[in-house]
N, C-alpha and C positions, 0 to 999 in steps of 0.2 A: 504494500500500500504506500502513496505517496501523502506527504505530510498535507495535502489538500483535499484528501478524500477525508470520509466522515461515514462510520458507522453505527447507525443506532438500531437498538430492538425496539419492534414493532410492536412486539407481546406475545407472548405462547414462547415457541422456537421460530417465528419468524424474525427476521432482520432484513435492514436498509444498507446500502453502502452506495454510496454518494461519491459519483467519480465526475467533479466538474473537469469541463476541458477534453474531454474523452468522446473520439470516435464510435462508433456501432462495433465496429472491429473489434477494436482495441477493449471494451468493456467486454465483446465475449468472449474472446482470450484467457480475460481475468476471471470470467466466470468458469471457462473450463480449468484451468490453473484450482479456483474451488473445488472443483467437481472430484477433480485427479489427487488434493491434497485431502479432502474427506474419505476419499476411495484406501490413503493408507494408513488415516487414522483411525479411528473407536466409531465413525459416522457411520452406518450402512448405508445411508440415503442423504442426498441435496436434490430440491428443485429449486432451480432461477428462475426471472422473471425479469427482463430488461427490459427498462423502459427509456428510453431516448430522444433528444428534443434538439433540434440545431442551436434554437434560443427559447429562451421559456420565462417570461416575467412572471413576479412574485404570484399575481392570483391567476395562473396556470397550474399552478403545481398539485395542484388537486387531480388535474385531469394526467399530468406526469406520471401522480402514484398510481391513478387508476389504470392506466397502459401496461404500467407493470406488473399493476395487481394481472389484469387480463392475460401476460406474458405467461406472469409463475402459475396461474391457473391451467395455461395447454401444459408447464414442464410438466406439471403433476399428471397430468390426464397421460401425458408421454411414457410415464415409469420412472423407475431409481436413476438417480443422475441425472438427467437431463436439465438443459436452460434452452428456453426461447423467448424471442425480443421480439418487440414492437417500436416502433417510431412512431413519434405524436406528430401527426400533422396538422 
């Protein structure tokens, strides 16, 4: 993680990581980087859920999380390990 990213929990075993600055690419990389570092530790399971925006002002970000929500809802429907992303347009 770089010192500009931000991770908070959501609640349950859900969590947020906040990667401003960051490409589509570049953020699933990091999500599979997750996927592969859960795979060898004590996790049996990760789903992602990316959500991604070119720009996004302050009262967007409702519809942000909701993109992501919608992401990490197909990884789950996908099976163990999986992430898929959306882009807010």
């Amino acid at each position: 993680m770089r010192g500009t990213d931000t991770v908070a929990r959501i609640g349950g075993d859900e969590f947020a990581v906040i990667l401003l600055g960051c490409r589509e690419s570049d953020a699933e990389r990091f999500a599979q980087r997750l996927i592969e570092a859960a795979q060898r530790g004590e996790m049996s399971s990760i789903s992602i859920g990316i959500g991604t925006a070119h720009r996004i002002e302050d009262d967007e970000s409702a519809r942000l999380r909701a993109s992501a929500d919608r992401a990490l809802y197909r990884a789950k429907q996908a099976g163990r390990c999986a992430w898929r992303s959306e882009t807010l347009t």
